[in-house]
C-alpha positions as CSV (number, residue, x, y, z in Angstrom):
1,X,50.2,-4.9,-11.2
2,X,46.6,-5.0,-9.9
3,X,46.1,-5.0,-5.8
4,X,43.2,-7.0,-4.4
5,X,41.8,-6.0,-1.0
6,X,40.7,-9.2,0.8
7,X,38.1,-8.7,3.9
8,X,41.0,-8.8,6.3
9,X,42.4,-5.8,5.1
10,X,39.5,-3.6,5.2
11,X,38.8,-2.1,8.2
12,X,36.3,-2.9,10.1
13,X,33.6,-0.8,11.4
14,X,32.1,-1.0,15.0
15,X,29.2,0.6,16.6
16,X,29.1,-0.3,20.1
17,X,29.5,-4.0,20.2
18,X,27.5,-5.1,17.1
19,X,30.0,-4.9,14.0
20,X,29.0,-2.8,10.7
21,X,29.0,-4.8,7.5
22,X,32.5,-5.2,6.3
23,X,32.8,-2.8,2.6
24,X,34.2,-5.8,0.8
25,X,33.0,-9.1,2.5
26,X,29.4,-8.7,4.6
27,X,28.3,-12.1,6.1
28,X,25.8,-14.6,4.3
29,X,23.3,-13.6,7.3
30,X,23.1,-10.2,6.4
31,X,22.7,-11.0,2.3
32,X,20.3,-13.9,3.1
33,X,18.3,-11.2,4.8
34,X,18.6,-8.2,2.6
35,X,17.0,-11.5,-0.4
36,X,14.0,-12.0,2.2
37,X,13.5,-8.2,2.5
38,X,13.6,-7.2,-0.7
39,X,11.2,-10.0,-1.6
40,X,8.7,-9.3,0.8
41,X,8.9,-5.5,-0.7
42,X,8.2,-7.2,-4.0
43,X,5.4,-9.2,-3.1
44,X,3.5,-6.1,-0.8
45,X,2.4,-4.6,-4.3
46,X,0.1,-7.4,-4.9
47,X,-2.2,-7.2,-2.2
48,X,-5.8,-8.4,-3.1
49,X,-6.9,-4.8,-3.2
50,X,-4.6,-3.8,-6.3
51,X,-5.4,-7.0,-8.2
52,X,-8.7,-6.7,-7.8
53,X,-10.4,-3.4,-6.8
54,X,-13.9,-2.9,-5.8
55,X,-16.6,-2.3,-8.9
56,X,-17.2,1.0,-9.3
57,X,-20.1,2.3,-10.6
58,X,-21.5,5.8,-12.5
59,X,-24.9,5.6,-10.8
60,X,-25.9,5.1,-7.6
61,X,-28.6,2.9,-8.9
62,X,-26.3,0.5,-10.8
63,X,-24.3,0.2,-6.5
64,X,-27.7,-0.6,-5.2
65,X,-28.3,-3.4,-7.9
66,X,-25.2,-5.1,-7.2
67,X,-25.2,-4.4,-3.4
68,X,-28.9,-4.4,-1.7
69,X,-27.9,-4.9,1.7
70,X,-25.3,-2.5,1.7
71,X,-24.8,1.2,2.0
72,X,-23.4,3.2,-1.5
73,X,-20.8,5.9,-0.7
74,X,-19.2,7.9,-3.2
75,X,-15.4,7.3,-3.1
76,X,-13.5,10.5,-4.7
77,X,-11.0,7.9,-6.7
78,X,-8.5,10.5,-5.9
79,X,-7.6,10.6,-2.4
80,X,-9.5,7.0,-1.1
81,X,-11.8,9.2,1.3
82,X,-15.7,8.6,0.7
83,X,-19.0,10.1,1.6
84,X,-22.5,9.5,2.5
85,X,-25.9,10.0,1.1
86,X,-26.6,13.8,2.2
87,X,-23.0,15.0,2.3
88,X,-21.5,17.8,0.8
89,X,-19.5,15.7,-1.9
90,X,-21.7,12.4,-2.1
91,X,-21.7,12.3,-6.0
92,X,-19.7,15.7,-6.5
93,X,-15.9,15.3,-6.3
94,X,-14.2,15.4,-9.7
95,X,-12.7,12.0,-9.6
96,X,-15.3,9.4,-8.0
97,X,-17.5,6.6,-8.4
98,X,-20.6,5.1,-6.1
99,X,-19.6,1.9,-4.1
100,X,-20.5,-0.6,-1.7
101,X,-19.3,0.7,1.7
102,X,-18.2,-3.1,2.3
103,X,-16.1,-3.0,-1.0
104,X,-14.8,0.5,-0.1
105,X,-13.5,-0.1,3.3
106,X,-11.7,-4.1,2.0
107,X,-10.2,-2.0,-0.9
108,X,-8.5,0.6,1.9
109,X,-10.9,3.7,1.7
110,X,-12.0,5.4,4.8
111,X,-15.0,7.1,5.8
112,X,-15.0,11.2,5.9
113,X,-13.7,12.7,9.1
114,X,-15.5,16.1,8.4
115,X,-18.9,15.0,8.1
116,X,-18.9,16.7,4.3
């Protein structure tokens, strides 16, 4: 003999005066938005900037070439932080390439906050 719980015979839980999900039975509200959210999460990892990243570049004369008008940064690859022409680590971090500042900042990279 098998016993079925039906939603009326779970408890339900209460938090003030909004109602928890019932355990066994939560309302079509709740899963049509859990579907949204866990669509939108899906969707967030293809942002522009992961399908298609900035050129990088293993001189800083092949950046100027494809960006005259701009200013080449080195972008240490690693942490998304890059630096300027006359800077400590312009062209000296372990993992890094030269840029387009432009391209840098649209692909999520900031700027040096120490001035290195």
């Amino acid at each position: 003999m098998r016993l079925k719980a039906s939603p009326d015979s779970v408890p339900k839980l209460h938090y003030g005066s909004h109602r928890i999900l019932n355990p066994v039975g939560g309302s079509v509200r709740s899963s049509v938005k859990a579907i949204v959210l866990a669509t939108v999460l899906f969707f967030s990892g293809f942002s522009p900037a992961y399908v298609n990243p900035a050129p990088h570049f293993h001189s800083e004369q092949e950046a100027k070439q494809h960006c005259p008008n701009d200013t080449v940064v080195w972008v240490n690859t690693k942490t998304g932080v890059y630096h300027f022409k006359g800077e400590r680590w312009y062209g000296a971090t372990k993992e890094g390439a030269y840029e387009c500042r432009k391209e840098a900042d649209a692909e999520g990279d900031r700027a040096t906050r120490n001035g290195q």
